[in-house]
C-alpha positions as CSV (number, residue, x, y, z in Angstrom):
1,X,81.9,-52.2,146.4
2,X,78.5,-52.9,145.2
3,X,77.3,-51.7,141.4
4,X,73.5,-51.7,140.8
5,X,72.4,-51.2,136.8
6,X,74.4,-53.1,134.0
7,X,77.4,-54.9,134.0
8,X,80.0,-52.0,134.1
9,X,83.4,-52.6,131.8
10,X,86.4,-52.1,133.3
11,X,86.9,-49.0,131.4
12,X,84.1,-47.0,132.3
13,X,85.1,-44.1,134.8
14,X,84.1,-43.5,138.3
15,X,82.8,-40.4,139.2
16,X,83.9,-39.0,142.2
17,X,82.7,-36.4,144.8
18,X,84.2,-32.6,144.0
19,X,84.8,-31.0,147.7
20,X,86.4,-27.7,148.3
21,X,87.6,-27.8,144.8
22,X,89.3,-31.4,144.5
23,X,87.9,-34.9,143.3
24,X,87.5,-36.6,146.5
25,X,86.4,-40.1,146.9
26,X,83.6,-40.8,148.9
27,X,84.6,-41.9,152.8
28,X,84.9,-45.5,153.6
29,X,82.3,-47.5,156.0
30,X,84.0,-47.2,159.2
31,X,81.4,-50.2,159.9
32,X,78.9,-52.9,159.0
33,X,76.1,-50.7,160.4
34,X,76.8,-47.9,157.8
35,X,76.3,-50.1,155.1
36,X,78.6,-50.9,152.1
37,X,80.3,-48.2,149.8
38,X,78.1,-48.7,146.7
39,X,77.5,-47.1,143.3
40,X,75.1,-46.8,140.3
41,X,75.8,-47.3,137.4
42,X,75.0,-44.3,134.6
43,X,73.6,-44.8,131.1
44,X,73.2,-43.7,128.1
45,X,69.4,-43.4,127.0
46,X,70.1,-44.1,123.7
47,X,71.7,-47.5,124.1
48,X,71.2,-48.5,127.9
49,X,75.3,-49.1,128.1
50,X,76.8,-48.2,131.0
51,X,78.9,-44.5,130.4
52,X,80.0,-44.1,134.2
53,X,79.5,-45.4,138.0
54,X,78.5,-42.8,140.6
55,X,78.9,-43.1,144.2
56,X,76.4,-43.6,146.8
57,X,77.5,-41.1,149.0
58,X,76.6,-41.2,153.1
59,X,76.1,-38.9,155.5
60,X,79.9,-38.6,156.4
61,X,80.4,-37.3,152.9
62,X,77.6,-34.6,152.9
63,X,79.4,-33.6,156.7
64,X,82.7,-33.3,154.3
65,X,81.5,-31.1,151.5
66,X,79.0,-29.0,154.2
67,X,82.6,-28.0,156.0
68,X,84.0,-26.9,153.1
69,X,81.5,-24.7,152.4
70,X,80.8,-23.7,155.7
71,X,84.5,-22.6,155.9
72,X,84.3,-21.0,152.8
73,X,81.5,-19.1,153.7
74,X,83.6,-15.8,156.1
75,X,85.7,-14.9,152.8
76,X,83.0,-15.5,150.1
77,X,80.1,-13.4,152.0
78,X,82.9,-10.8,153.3
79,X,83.1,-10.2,149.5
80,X,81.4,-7.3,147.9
81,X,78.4,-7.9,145.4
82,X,80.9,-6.3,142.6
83,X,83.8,-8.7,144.1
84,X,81.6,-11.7,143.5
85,X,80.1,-10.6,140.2
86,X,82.8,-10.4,139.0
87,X,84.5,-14.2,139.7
88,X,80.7,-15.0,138.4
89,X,81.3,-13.3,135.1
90,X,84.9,-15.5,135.1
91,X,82.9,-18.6,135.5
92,X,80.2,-17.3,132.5
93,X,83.0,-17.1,130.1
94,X,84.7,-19.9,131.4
95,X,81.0,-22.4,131.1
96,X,80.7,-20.2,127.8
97,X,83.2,-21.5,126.5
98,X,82.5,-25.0,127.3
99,X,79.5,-25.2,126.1
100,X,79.6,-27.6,122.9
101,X,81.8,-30.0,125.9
102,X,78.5,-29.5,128.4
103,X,76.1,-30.0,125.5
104,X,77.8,-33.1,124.4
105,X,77.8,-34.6,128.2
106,X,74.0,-33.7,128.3
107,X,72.9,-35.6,124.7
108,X,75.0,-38.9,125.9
109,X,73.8,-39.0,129.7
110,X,70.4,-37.7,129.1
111,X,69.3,-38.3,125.6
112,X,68.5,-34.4,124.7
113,X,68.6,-33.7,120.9
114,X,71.3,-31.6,120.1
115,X,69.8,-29.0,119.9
116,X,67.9,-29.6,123.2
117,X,71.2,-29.5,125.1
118,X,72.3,-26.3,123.7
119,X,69.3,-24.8,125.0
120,X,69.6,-26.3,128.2
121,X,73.1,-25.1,129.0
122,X,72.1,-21.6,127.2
123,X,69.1,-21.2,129.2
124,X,70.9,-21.9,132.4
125,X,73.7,-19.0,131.6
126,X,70.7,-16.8,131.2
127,X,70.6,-16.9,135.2
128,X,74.1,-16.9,135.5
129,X,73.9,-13.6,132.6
130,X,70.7,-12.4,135.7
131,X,72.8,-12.9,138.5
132,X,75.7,-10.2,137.1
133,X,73.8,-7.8,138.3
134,X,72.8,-8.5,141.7
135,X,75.2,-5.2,142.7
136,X,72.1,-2.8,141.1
137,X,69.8,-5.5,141.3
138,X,70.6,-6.3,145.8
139,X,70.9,-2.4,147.0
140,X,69.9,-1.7,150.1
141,X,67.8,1.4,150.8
142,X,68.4,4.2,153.5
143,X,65.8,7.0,155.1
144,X,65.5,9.4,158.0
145,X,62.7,8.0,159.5
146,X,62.0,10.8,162.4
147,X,64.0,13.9,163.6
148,X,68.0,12.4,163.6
149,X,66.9,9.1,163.3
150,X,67.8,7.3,160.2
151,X,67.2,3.7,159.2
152,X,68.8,1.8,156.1
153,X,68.4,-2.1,155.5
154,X,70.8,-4.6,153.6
155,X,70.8,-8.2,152.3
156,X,73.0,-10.5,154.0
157,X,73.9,-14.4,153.0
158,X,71.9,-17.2,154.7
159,X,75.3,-19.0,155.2
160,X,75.4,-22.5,153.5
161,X,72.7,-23.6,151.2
162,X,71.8,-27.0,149.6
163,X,70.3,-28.2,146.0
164,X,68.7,-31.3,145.3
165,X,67.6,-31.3,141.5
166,X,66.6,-33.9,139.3
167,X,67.6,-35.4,135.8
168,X,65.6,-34.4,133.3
169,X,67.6,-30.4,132.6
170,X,71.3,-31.3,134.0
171,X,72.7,-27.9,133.8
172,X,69.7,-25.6,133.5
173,X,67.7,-26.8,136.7
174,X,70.9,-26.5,139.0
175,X,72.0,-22.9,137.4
176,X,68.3,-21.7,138.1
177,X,69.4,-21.3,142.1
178,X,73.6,-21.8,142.2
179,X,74.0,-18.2,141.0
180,X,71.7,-16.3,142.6
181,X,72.4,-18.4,145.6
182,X,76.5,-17.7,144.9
183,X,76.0,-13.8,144.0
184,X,74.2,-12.8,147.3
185,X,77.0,-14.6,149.1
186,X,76.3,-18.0,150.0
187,X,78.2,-21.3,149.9
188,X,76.7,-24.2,148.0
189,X,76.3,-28.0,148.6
190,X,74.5,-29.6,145.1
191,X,73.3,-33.3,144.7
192,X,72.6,-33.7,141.1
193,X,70.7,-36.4,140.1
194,X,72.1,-39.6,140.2
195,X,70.5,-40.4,136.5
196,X,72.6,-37.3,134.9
197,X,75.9,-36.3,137.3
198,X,78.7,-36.2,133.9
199,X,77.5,-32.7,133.3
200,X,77.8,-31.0,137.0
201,X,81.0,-32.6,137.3
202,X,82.2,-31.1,134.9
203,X,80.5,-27.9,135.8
204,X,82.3,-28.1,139.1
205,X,85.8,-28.8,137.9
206,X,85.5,-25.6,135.3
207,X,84.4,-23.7,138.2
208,X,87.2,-25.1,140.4
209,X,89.2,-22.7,138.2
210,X,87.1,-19.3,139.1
211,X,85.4,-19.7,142.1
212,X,87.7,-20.2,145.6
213,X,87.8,-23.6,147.3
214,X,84.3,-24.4,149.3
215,X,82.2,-22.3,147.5
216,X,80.8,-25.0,145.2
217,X,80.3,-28.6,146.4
218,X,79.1,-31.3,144.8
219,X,77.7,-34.8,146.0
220,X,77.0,-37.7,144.2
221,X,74.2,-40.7,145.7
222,X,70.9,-41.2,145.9
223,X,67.9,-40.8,148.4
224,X,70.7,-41.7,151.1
225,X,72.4,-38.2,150.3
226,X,69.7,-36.4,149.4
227,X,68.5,-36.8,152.8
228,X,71.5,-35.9,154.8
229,X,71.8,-32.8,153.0
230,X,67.8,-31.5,153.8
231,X,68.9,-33.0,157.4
232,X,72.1,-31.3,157.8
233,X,72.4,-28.6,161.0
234,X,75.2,-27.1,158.5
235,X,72.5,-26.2,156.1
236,X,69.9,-23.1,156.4
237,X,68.5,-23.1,153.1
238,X,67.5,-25.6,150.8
239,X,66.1,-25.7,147.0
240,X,64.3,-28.8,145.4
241,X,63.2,-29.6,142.0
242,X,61.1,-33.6,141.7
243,X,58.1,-35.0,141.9
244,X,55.1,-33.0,144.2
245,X,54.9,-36.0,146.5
246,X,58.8,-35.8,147.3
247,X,58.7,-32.4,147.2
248,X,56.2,-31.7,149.5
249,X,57.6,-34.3,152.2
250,X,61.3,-32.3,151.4
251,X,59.3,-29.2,152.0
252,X,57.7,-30.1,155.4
253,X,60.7,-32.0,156.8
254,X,63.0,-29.3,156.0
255,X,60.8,-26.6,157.6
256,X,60.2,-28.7,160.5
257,X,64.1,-28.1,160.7
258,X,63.6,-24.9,160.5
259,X,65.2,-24.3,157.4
260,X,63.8,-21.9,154.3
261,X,62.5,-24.6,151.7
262,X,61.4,-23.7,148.4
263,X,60.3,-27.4,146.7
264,X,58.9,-27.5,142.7
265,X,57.1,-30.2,142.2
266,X,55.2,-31.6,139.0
267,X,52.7,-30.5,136.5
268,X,50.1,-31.2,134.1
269,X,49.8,-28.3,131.5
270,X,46.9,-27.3,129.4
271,X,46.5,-26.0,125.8
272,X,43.4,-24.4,125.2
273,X,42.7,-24.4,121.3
274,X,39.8,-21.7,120.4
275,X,38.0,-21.8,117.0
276,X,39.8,-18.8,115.9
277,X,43.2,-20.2,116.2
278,X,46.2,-19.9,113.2
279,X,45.8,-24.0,112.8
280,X,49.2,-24.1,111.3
281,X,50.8,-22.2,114.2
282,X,48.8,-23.9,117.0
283,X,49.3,-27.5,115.4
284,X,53.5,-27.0,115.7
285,X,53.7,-25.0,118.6
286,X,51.8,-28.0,120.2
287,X,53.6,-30.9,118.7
288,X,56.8,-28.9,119.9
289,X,55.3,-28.6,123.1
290,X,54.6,-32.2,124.1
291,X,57.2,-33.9,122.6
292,X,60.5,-31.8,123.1
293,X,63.2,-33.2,125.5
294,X,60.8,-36.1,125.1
295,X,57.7,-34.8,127.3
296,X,59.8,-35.0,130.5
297,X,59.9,-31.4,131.5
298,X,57.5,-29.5,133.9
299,X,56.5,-27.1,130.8
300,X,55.4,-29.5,128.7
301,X,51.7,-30.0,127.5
302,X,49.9,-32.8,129.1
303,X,46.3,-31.7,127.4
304,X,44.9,-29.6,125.0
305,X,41.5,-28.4,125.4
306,X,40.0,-28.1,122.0
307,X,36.8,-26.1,121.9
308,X,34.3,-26.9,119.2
309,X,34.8,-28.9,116.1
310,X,38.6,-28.7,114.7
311,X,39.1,-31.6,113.0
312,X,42.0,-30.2,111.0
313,X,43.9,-28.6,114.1
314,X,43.5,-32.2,115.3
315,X,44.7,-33.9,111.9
316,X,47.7,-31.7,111.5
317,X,49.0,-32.4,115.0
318,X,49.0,-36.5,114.6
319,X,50.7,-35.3,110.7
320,X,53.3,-33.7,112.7
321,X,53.6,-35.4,115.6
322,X,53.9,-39.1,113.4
323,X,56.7,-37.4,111.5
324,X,59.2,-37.3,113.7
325,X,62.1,-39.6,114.1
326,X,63.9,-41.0,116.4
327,X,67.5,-39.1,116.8
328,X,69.5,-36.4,118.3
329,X,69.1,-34.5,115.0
330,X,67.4,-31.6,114.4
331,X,63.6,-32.6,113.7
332,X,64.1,-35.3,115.7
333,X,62.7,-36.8,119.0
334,X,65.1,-38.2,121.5
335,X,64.5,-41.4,124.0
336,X,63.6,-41.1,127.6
337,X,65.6,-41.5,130.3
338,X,65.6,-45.1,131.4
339,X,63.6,-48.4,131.3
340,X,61.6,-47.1,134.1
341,X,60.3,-44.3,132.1
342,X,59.2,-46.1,129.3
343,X,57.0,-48.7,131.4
344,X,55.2,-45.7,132.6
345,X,54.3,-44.2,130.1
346,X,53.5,-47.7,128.3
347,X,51.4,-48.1,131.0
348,X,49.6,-45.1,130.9
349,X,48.8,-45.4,127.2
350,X,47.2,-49.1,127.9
351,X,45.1,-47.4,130.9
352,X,43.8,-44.9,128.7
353,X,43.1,-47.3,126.2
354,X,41.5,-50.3,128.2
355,X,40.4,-49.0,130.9
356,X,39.3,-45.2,129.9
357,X,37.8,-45.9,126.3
358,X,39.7,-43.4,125.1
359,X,40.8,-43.9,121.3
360,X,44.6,-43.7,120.2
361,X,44.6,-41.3,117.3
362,X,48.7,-41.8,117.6
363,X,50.4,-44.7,119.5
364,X,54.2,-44.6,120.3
365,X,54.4,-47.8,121.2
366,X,53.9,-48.9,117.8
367,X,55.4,-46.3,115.6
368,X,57.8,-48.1,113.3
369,X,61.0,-46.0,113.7
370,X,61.1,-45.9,117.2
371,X,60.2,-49.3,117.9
372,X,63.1,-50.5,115.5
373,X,65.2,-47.8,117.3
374,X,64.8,-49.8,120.5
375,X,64.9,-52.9,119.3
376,X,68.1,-52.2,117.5
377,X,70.0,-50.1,120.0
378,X,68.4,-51.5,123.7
379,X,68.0,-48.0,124.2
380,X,65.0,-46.0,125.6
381,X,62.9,-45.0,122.8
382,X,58.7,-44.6,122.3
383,X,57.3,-42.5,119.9
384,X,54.3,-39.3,120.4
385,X,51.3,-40.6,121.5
386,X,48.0,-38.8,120.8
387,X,45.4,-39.9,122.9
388,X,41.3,-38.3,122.3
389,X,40.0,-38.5,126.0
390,X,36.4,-39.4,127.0
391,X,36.0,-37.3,129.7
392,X,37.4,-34.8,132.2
393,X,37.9,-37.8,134.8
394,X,40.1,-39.9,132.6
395,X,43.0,-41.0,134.4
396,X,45.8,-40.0,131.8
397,X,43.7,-36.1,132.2
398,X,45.4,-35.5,135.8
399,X,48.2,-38.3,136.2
400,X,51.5,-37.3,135.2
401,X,53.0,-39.2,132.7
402,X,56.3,-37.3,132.0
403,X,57.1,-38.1,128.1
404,X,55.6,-37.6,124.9
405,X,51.5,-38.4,125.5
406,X,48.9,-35.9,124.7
407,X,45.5,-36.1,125.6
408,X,43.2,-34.2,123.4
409,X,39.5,-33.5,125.4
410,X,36.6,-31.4,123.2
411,X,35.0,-28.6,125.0
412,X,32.1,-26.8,124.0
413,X,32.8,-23.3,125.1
414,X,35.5,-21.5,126.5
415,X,34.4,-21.7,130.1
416,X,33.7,-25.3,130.2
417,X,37.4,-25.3,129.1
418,X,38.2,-22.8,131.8
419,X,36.4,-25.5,134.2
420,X,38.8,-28.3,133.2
421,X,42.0,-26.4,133.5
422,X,41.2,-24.9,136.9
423,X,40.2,-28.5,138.7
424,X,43.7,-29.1,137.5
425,X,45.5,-29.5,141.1
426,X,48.6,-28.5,140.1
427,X,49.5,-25.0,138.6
428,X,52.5,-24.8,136.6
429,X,51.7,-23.7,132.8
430,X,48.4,-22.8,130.7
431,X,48.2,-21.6,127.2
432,X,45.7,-20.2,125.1
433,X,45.9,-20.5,121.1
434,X,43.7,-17.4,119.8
435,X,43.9,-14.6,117.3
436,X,41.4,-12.3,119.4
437,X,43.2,-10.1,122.4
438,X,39.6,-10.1,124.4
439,X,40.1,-14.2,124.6
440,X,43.8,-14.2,125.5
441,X,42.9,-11.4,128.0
442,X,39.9,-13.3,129.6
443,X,41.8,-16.6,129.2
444,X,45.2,-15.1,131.1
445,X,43.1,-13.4,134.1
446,X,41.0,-16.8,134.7
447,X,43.7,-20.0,134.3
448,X,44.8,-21.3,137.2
449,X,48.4,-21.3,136.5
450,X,51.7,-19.0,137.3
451,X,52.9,-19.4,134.0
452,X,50.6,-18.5,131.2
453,X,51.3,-18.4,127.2
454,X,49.3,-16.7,124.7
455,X,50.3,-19.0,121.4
456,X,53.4,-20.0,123.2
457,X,53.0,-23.7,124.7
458,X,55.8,-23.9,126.7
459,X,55.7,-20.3,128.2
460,X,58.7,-20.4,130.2
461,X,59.7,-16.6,131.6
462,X,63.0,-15.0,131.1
463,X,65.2,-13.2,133.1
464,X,64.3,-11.0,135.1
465,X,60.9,-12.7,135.4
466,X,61.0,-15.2,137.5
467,X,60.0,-19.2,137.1
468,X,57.5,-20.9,139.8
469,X,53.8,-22.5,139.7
470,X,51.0,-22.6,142.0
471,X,49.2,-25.3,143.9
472,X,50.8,-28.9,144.1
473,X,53.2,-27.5,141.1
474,X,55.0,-25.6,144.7
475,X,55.6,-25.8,148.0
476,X,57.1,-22.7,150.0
477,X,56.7,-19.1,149.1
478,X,58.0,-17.3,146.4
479,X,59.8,-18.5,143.0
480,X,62.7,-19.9,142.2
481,X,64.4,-17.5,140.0
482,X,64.4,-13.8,139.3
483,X,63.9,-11.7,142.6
484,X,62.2,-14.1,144.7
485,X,65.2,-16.0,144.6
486,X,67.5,-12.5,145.8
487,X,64.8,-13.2,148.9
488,X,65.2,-16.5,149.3
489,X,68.9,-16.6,149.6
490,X,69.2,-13.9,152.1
491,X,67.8,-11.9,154.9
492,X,67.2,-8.2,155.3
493,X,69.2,-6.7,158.3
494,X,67.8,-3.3,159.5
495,X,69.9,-0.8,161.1
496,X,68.4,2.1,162.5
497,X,70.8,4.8,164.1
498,X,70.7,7.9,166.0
499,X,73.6,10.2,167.1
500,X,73.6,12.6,170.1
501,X,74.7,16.5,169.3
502,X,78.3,16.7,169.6
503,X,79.5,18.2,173.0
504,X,82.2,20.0,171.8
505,X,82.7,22.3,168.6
506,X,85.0,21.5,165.5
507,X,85.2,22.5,162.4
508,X,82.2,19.8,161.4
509,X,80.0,21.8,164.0
């Protein structure tokens, strides 16, 4: 067996694949052609130890955990919705109850403040909370149509259905589809990412106790799995959640397959600040923004469009942005995710810097407390970064740098604002900071964005609206959550029936 990462002590667990219910290792090689049985090993963010190993599952272990499901599938769909909602509301309570044990998992194998990871797990039992009432929410509807003739339609499973999701929301991302997904009837097959797999583990063996065998499968590995599963004949529908350049190939192999894809990709948010914004409101809600969970979410602000003068909005977001610490406390910033991470977004800062002319008004790489955070620990840790932009065209403007960097960009009127935002080629989030009602209107008709926040920087939607962007932010039809996702993971079968005039009288004549 192969480990790539640290040096892994002898105590530190190996995760293993959960299949139809049960920890099952992954198969064996059966030859040299197949490659070694190899694993990764997981750490912790805010030390760069090793905390686990996870294996690099193959193709024979997808085929394992797509049987289960796909011989689950007869009993689970054959279920009512009320039948299902109800072993869904057992696994609520159970996960409920669990949550200061997920929470824990999620601050040690992803770095989230505490606080962070109760959100994360509270935010994905919001779905779970959405998908107890798919038996009002799923009806089907029935009509006479013509003389005798009546038609009615229903929602019927897809059959077995895949996840691929990535590290930086461990249990929210994968609970924004596994519920809906499991409440219309379908089987599931998840690879988690291979950064953050402690807290679906351990998701799958609470479940284990709810849900019958098959209906939730998890594999561990890397691109190797990820793959097989998108490839799989077993599997008709598929959800991603990564980067827009792997989620757009995911999205046009997958439909080449002919499977339903929905793929999220990335983002690159903007804050529009207008003169008549609360500067004490706007100045937190934006620091909150770009630096929570460390920048690397799809919500978070990349830029903030400041239009005119506002040298104190500007001063009092460096004030608050330089305060934080490093930590898991509250008020505190957590690291990033890996080494990989922070040379990225090192990078980016010295590109903006060098190459852009832009000026620094905040650098993490050099803020005292984290530096001697990292240098203390090993761990991953770089402070907010505020960067003043020279232009529209400056590379840190459109790249995506995926932590805690903001670029700040004057604007002299709201529709050269407007004009930046909407060359933005993705379109997850916009926001517009503004005591008027006219600007928040005009400003929420004209961003080119699915998800839009008036004063709210990280305007995620709640059940039972639903979460998705536009342009290179998504690829497929439809969001992710909410009742594009009742679509997604199921088909509409239409009956339409006539009956001929009984022959011979009774007492139903």
């Amino acid at each position: 067996m192969t480990v790539s990462g640290s040096a892994v002590a002898s105590d530190v667990p190996t995760l293993k694949n959960f299949i139809d219910n049960k920890a099952v290792a992954p198969v064996a090689p059966s030859s040299e052609k197949e490659g070694s049985m190899g694993t990764l090993a997981v750490t912790t963010p805010h030390t760069g130890e090793t905390i686990a190993t996870v294996p690099l599952s193959t193709e024979a272990d997808v085929d394992m955990a797509v049987a289960s499901a796909k011989a689950a599938f007869p009993g689970w769909s054959s279920l009512t919705y009320k039948a299902r909602a109800a072993k869904l509301l057992a696994l609520y309570n159970a996960l409920s109850s669990s949550m200061d044990e997920l929470a824990d998992l999620i601050v040690k194998e992803h770095g989230k403040t505490r606080v962070e990871a109760q959100g994360d797990v509270s935010k994905g039992l919001e779905t779970l909370e959405y998908a107890l009432s798919l038996p009002q929410l799923a009806q089907g509807r029935i009509e006479y149509v013509s003389g005798g003739v009546q038609c009615r339609d229903e929602r019927v499973a897809l059959g077995v259905v895949g996840g691929i999701v990535p590290f930086n929301f461990p249990f929210m991302v994968p609970f924004w589809t596994i519920p809906l997904a499991l409440g219309m009837g379908n089987t599931y097959v998840l690879k988690p990412s291979e950064k953050v797999p402690l807290t679906m583990t351990r998701v799958a063996e609470i479940a284990a106790s709810v849900l019958p065998p098959g209906v939730l499968n998890i594999v561990h590995g890397d691109r190797r799995a990820a793959s097989a599963l998108l490839e799989h004949p077993g599997i008709s529908a598929l959800a991603f959640v990564g980067t827009s350049e792997i989620a757009e190939a995911v999205y046009l192999r997958g439909t080449t397959l002919g499977k339903r894809v929905l793929a999220l990709g990335g983002a690159k948010n903007h804050l529009v600040a207008l003169p008549d914004c609360d500067v004490e409101m706007t100045a937190q809600d934006v620091v909150n923004s770009f630096t929570g969970c460390a920048g690397e979410r799809c919500m978070a602000a990349s830029v903030l469009l400041v239009v005119g003068e506002q040298p104190e909005l500007i001063r009092r977001i460096v004030e608050k942005a330089g305060a934080l610490v490093p930590g898991s406390q509250v008020g505190a910033m957590g690291p990033v995710i890996d080494g990989a991470a922070v040379d990225r977004i090192e990078s980016a800062i010295a590109h903006a810097e060098s190459v852009d002319g832009a000026t620094l008004l905040l650098d993490g790489r050099r803020s005292p407390g984290f530096c001697e955070r990292r240098q203390s620990s090993g761990g991953f840790w770089i402070g907010p970064t505020v960067i003043q932009q020279v232009k529209s065209t400056d590379h840190a403007m459109h790249f995506e740098i995926f932590g805690p960097v903001l670029s700040i960009l004057h604007c002299s009127d709201a529709d050269e604002a407007l004009a930046v935002e909407n060359a933005n080629r993705y379109g997850n989030a916009a926001c517009v900071y503004t005591s008027s009602g006219a600007a928040a209107e005009y400003f929420s008709q004209r961003f080119a964005a699915a998800m839009v926040g008036v004063n709210i920087g990280v305007p995620v939607p709640r059940e039972p609206f639903s979460f998705g962007g536009i342009g290179r932010s998504r690829f497929g039809y439809g969001d992710i959550t909410g009742d594009a996702a009742i679509e997604f993971f199921s088909y509409r079968r239409k009956v339409t029936t006539k009956w001929a005039e009984a022959k011979e009288k009774s007492w139903m004549s």
